[in-house]
C-alpha positions in Angstrom: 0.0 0.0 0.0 1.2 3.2 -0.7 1.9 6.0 1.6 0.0 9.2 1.9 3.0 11.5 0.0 2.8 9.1 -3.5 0.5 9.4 -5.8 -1.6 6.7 -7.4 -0.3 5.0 -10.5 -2.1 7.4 -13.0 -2.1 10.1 -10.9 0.3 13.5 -10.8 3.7 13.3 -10.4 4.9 12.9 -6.8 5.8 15.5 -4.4 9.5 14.9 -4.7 9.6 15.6 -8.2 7.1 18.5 -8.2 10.5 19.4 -5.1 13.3 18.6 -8.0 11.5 20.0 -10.9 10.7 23.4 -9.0 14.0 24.0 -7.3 15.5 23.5 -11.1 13.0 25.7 -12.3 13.4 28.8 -10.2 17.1 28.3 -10.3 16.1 28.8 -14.0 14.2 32.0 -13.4 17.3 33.2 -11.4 19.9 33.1 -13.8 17.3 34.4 -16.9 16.9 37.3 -14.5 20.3 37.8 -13.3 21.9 37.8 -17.2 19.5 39.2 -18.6 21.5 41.8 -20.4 23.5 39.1 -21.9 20.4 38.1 -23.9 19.3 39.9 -27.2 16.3 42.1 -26.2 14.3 40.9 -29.8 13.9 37.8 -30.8 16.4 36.7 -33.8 14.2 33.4 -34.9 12.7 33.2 -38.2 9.3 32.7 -39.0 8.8 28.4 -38.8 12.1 28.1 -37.3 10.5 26.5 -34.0 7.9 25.0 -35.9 10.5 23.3 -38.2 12.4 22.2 -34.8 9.6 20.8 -32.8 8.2 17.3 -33.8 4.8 16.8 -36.0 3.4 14.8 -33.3 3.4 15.4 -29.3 5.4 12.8 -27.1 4.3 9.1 -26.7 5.7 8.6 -23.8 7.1 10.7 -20.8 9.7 12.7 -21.9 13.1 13.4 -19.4 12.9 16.5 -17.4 16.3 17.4 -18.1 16.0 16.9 -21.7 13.0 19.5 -21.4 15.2 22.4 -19.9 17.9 21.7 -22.6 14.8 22.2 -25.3 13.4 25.4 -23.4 17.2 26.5 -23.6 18.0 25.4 -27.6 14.5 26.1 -29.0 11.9 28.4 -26.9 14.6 30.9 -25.4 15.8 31.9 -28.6 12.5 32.6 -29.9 11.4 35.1 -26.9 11.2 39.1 -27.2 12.2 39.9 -23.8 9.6 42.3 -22.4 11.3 41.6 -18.8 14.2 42.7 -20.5 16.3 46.1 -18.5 17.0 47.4 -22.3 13.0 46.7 -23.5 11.8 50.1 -24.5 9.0 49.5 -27.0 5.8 49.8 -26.7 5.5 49.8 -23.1 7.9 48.0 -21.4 6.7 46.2 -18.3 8.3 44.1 -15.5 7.5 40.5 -14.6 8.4 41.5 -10.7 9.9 38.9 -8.4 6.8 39.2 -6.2 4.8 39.1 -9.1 6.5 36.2 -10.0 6.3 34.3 -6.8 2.7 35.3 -6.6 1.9 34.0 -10.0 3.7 30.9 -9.1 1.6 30.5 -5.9 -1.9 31.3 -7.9 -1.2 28.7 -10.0 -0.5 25.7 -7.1 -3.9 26.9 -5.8 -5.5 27.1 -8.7 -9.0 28.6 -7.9 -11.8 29.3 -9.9 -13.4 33.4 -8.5 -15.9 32.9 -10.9 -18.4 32.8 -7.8 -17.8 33.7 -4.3 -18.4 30.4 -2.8 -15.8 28.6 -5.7 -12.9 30.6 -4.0 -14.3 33.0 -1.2 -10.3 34.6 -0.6 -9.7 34.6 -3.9 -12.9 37.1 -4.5 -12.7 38.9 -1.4 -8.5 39.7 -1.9 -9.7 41.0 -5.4 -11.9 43.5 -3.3 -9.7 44.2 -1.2 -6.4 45.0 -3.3 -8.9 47.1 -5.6 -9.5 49.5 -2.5 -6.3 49.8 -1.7 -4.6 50.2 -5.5 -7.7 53.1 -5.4 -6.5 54.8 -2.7 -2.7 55.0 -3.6 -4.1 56.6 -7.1 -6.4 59.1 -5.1 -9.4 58.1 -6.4 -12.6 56.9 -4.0 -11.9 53.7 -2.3 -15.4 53.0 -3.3 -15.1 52.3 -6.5 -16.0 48.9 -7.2 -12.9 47.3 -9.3 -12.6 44.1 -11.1 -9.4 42.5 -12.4 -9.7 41.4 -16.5 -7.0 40.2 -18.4 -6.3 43.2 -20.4 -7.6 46.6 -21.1 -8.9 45.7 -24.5 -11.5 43.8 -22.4 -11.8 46.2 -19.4 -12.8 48.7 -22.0 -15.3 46.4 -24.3 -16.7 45.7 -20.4 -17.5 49.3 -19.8 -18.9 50.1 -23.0 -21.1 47.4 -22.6 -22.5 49.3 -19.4 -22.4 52.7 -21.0 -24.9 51.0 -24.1 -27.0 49.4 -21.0 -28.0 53.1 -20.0 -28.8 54.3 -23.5 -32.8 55.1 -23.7 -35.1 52.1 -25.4 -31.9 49.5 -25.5 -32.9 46.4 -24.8 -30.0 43.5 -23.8 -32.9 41.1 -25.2 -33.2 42.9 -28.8 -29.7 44.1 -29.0 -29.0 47.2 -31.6 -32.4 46.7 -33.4 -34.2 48.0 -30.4 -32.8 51.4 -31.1 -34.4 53.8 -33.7 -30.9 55.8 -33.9 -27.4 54.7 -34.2 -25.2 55.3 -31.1 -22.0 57.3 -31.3 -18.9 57.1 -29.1 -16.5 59.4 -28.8 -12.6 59.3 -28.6 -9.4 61.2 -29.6 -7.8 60.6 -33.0 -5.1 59.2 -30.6 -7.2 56.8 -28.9 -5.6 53.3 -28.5 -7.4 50.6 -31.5 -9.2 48.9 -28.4 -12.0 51.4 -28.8 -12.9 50.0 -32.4 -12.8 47.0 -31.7 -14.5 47.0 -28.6 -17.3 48.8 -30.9 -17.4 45.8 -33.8 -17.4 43.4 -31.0 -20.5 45.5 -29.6 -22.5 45.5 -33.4 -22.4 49.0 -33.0 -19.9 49.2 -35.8 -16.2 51.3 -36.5 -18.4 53.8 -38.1 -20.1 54.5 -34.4 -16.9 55.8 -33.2 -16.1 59.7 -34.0 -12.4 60.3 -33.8 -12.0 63.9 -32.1 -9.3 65.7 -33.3 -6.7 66.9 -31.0 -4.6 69.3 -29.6 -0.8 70.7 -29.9 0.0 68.7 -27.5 -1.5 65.3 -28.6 -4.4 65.4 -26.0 -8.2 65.7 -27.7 -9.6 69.1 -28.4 -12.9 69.6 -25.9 -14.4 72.2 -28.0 -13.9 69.9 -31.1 -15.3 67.1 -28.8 -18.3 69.7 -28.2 -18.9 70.1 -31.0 -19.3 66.8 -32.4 -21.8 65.8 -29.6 -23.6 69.0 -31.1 -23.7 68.0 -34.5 -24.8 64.3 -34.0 -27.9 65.4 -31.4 -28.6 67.7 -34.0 -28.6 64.8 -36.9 -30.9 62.5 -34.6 -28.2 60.0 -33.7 -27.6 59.5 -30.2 -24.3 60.2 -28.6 -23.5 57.7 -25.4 -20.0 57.6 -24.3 -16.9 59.9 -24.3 -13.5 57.6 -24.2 -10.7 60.2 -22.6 -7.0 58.4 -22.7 -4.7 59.5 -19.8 -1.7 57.9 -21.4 -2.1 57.4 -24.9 -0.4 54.5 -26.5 1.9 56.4 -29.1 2.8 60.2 -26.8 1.4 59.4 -23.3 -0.4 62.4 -23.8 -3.3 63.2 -21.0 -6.7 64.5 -22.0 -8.1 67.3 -19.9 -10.4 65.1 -18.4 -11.8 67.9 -16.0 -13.0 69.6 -19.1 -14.0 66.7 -20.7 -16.0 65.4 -17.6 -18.3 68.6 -17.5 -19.1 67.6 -21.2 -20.4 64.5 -20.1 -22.4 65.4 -17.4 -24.0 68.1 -19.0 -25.2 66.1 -22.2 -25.2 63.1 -19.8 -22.8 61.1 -21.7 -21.3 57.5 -20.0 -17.3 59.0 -19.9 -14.6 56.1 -20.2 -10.8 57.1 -18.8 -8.6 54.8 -20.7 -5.6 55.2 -18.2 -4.0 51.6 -18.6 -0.4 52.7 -19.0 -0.7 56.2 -17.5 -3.0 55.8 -14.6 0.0 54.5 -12.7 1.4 57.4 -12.4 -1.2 59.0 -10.3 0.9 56.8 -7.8 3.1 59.9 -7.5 1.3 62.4 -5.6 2.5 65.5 -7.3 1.4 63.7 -10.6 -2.2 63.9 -9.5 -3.2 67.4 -10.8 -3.0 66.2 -14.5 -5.4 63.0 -13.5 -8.0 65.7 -12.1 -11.5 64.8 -13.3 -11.3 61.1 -14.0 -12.7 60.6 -10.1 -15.9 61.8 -11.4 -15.8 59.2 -14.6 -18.1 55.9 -14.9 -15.4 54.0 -15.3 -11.4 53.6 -15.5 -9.0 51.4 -16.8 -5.5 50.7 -15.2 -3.0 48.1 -15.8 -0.9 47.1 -13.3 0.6 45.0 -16.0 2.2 47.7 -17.5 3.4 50.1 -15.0 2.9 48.6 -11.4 5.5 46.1 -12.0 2.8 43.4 -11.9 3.3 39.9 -14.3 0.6 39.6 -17.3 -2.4 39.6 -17.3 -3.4 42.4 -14.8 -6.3 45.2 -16.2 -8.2 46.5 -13.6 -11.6 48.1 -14.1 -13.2 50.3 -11.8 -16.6 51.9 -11.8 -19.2 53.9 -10.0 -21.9 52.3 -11.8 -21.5 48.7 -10.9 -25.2 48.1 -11.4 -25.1 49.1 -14.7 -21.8 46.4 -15.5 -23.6 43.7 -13.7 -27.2 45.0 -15.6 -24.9 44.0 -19.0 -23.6 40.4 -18.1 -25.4 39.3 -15.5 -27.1 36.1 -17.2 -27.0 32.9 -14.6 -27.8 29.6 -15.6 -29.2 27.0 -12.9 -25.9 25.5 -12.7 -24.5 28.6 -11.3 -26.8 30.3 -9.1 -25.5 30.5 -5.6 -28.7 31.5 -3.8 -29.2 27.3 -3.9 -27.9 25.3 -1.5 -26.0 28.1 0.3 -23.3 27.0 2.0 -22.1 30.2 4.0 -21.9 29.4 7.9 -24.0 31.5 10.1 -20.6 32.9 11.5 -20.1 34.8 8.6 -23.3 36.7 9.0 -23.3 40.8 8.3 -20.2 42.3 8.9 -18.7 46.4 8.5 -17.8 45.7 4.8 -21.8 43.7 4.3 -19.3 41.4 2.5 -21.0 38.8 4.7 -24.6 38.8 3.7 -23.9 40.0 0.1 -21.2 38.2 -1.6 -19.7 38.9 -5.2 -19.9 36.7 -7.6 -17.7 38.7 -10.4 -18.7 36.1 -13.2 -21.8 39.0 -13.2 -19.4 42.0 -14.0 -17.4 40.7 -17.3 -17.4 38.5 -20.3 -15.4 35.7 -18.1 -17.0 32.9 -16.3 -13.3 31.0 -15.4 -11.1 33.6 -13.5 -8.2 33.0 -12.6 -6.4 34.4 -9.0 -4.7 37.0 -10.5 -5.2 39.4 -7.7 -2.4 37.5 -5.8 0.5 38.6 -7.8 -0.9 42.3 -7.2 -1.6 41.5 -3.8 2.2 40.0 -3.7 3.9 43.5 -5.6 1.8 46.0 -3.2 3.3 43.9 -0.7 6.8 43.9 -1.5 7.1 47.4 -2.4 4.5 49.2 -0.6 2.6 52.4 -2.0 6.1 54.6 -1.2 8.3 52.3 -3.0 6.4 52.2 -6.2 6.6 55.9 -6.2 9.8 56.3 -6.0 10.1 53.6 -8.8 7.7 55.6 -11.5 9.5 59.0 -10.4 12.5 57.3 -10.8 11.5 56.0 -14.8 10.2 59.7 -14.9 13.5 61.4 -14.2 15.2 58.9 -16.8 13.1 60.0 -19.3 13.4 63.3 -18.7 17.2 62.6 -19.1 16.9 61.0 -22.3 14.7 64.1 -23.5 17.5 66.8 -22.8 19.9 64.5 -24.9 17.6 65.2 -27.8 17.0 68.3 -27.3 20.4 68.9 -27.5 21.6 66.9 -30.2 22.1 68.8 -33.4 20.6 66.0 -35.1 17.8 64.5 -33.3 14.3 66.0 -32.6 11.7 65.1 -30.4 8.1 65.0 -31.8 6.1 65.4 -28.4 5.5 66.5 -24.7 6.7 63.7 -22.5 4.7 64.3 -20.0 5.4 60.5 -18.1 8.2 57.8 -19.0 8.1 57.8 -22.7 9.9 59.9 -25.3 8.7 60.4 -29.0 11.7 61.8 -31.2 13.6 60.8 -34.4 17.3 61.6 -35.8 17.0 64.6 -38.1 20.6 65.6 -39.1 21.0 69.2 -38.8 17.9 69.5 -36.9 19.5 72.1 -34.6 19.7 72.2 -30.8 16.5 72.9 -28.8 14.5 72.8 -31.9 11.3 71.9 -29.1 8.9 69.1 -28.2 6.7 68.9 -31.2 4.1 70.9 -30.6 4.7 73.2 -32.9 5.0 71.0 -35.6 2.5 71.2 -38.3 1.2 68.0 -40.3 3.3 67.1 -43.2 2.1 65.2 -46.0 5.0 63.1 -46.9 8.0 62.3 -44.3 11.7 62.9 -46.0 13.3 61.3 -42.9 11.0 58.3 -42.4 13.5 56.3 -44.3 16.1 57.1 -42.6 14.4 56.4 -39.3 13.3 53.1 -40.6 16.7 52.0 -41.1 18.0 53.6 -37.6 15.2 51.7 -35.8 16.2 48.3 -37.7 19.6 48.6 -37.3 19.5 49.6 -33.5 16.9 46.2 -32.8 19.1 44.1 -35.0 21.7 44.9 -33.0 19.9 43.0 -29.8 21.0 45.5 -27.1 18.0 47.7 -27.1 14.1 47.3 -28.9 12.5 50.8 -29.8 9.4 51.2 -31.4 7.7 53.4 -33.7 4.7 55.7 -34.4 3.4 58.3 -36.8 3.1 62.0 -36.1 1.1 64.4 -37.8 2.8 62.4 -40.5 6.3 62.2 -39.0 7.5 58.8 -38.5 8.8 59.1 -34.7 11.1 56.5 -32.6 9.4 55.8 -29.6 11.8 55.0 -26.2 9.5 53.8 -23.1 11.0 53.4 -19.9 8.9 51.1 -17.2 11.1 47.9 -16.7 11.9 48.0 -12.4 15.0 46.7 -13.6 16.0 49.4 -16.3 19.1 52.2 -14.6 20.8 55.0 -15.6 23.3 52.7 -17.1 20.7 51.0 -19.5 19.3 54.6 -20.7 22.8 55.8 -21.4 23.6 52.6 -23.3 20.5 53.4 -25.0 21.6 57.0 -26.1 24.9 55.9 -27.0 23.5 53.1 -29.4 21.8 55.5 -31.1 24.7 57.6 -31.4 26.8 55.2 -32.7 24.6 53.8 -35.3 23.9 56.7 -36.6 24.6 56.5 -40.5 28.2 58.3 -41.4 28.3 61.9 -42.0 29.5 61.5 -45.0 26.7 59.5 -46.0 24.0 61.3 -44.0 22.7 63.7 -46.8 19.3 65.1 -45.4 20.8 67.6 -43.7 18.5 71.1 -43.8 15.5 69.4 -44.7 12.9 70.9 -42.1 9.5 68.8 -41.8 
């Protein structure tokens, strides 16, 4: 007979090996953390390569533990962008913590299902919890109720949902035939793609979505916003939601969301912040003044996946108008409905927070019925840093980018192309540029970009190169190099490095040839 720590013949591997093949495994995650430099930041595989090495068919048989390390190292490692990367600076760069880490590590041993209170009572009541708190160190109201998705794509097709559920004669039953009018949203012409998508995924249609224009500094116009609402009552459509970015994917740029708020109360318009890079910086107290306004928004979107040092998949959604989210998924089958069979002991009664005698069940708030504990890792992070040390981290990423700003602004041939108003800096090498030439605002749009080749080729040789990974974006028609600093593990040191890869990469004076060409 066999003792209580083996398994049964079919059953999982034994506790032993779950002891070997762990203490290998994080003795992995050490040493990909500790050299990470060592590794190139992009990927160098070509497309089929792993295909081409992996077999057609999956294993017969067991296959050796070690063998499977040597294969993560020959075959998967080589194929991996390294977002975790000091020297990741594209798109936004994010950090897979080691608190996140161990918390991710610990969520998955547990395993639960928060789909329902009762399936994992912690694992919903920690979500509520960490939500309060990660309100509070942002300085909005801790009453917020906040739900954790997997990314902000979803968070933000969630809270349209809710914003379509108040529109007059909807009906969840009909769907869009139950309105005489099509609906219009509104967002900046910088808004991330999420919004369109969220609006095909909705039936409401790209068409629905009226891109505002914006201002010098990349943040939407409010009188152009005004307007628009104007013109569509006027046409008999009927506006419903305002999208406001703080943080937008390609400048960071913040909308004046106080201005933009009084809009929507006053034509009583459903107002959307997406803040799911930026919002972290509200972190920073002194930061808060250019968040003011999104407290009195229906909903917010934050991502402690991309700047809170927090392992994927993190988005949080919060709302004033939980009602209204639950009114757009709440559908329960039989099989689901808690009120049956109650198991609650009597000892949890009412208690100060009511969480007692009215549960959550958050498979009512979203599109997901499986959810998984992700509020652990947060929980873990908040932990390990606390609300001061992740301030000093963001001011910290702040201050760097501010550094690598000046040495643009000073370079006789580089440019920036926008504010940076947070941790990422928009500019591109224009030789002969001049020093101080400014932070794009005054830039006027330009139908065809005489340096976009030359950028092209800068960017491709700087990524081939495998010590740093920019990205790009467009400009009022200016093809800009974006560098984006939020990896907890990215110095002084890597910035420089950054600067000076540029630099040296630069094509030869001699061969340069642009020089005086001003657009």
């Amino acid at each position: 007979m066999s003792s209580a720590s083996e398994p049964s013949e079919l059953g999982d591997l034994s506790p032993e090996e779950l002891r070997r093949r762990g203490y290998s495994a994080i003795d992995w995650i050490v040493e990909l953390l500790a050299s990470s430099r060592d590794l190139p930041v992009l990927a160098r595989t070509r497309p089929g390569d792993l295909l081409a090495a992996l077999p057609l068919q999956g294993p017969e048989e067991p296959q050796d533990w070690e063998q499977t390390l040597a294969d993560l190292n020959d075959l998967i490692l080589p194929g991996i962008t390294h977002w975790n990367h000091p020297r990741f600076f594209a798109y936004f760069a994010n950090t897979g913590s080691v608190p996140g880490i161990i918390g991710a590590t610990l969520a998955t041993a547990l395993n639960p299902n928060s789909m329902l209170w009762r399936t994992s009572p912690a694992a919903t009541e920690l979500e509520q919890r960490v939500l309060e708190w990660l309100a509070g160190w942002l300085g909005l109201p801790t009453s917020l109720f906040g739900i954790i998705n997997d990314t902000a794509s979803v968070s933000t097709l969630c809270a349209l949902a809710a914003a379509r559920q108040l529109v007059p004669g909807y009906s969840s039953q009909e769907g869009m035939g139950s309105l005489a009018a099509p609906l219009r949203l509104y967002a900046s012409e910088q808004a991330h793609s999420s919004i369109d998508k969220a609006a095909l995924l909705l039936g409401l249609g790209t068409a629905s979505v009226r891109k505002i224009p914006t201002r010098a500094d990349y943040s939407m116009d409010p009188h152009a916003l005004e307007a628009a609402i104007v013109s569509d009552l006027a046409a008999g459509e009927i506006p419903f939601c305002v999208v406001a970015t703080a943080g937008t994917t390609s400048t960071t740029s913040i909308d004046p969301l106080e201005k933009i708020a009084t809009l929507c109360a006053r034509f009583d318009l459903w107002l959307h912040v997406d803040a799911a890079y930026g919002g972290a910086a509200a972190v920073v107290p002194d930061m808060r003044p250019r968040f003011r306004g999104w407290e009195r928004a229906d909903s917010i979107v934050v991502n402690p996946h991309k700047w809170l040092f927090t392992p994927m998949c993190c988005s949080v959604l919060y709302t004033r108008r939980p009602d209204d989210l639950r009114a757009a998924f709440s559908l329960v089958p039989e099989y689901l409905r808690s009120d049956v069979g109650d198991d609650r002991s009597e000892a949890q009664g009412d208690d100060a927070d009511g969480l007692g005698a009215a549960p959550v069940d958050f498979m009512n708030y979203g599109i997901q019925l499986g959810r998984p504990f992700r509020a652990l890792k947060l929980w873990m992070v908040m932990n390990a840093y606390g609300r001061a040390g992740i301030e000093q981290r963001l001011r910290h990423h702040m201050q760097l980018a501010a550094r690598f700003a000046s040495w643009v602004d000073e370079h006789p041939d580089f440019e920036r192309l926008a504010p940076t108003p947070l941790s990422t800096v928009c500019f591109r090498y224009r030789p002969g540029a001049g020093r101080g030439t400014g932070d794009g605002t005054d830039l006027a749009p330009v139908p065809q970009d005489p340096h976009a080749a030359a950028n092209e080729e800068l960017m491709a040789r700087v990524n081939r190169g495998g010590q740093i990974f920019l990205s790009h974006t467009r400009l009022r028609g200016r093809l800009a190099l974006r560098l984006a600093i939020g990896n907890l593990r990215t110095t002084a040191a890597d910035v420089q490095h950054a600067w000076q890869t540029l630099l040296d990469t630069r094509p030869p004076v001699a061969t340069r040839g642009t020089g005086g060409v001003a657009s």
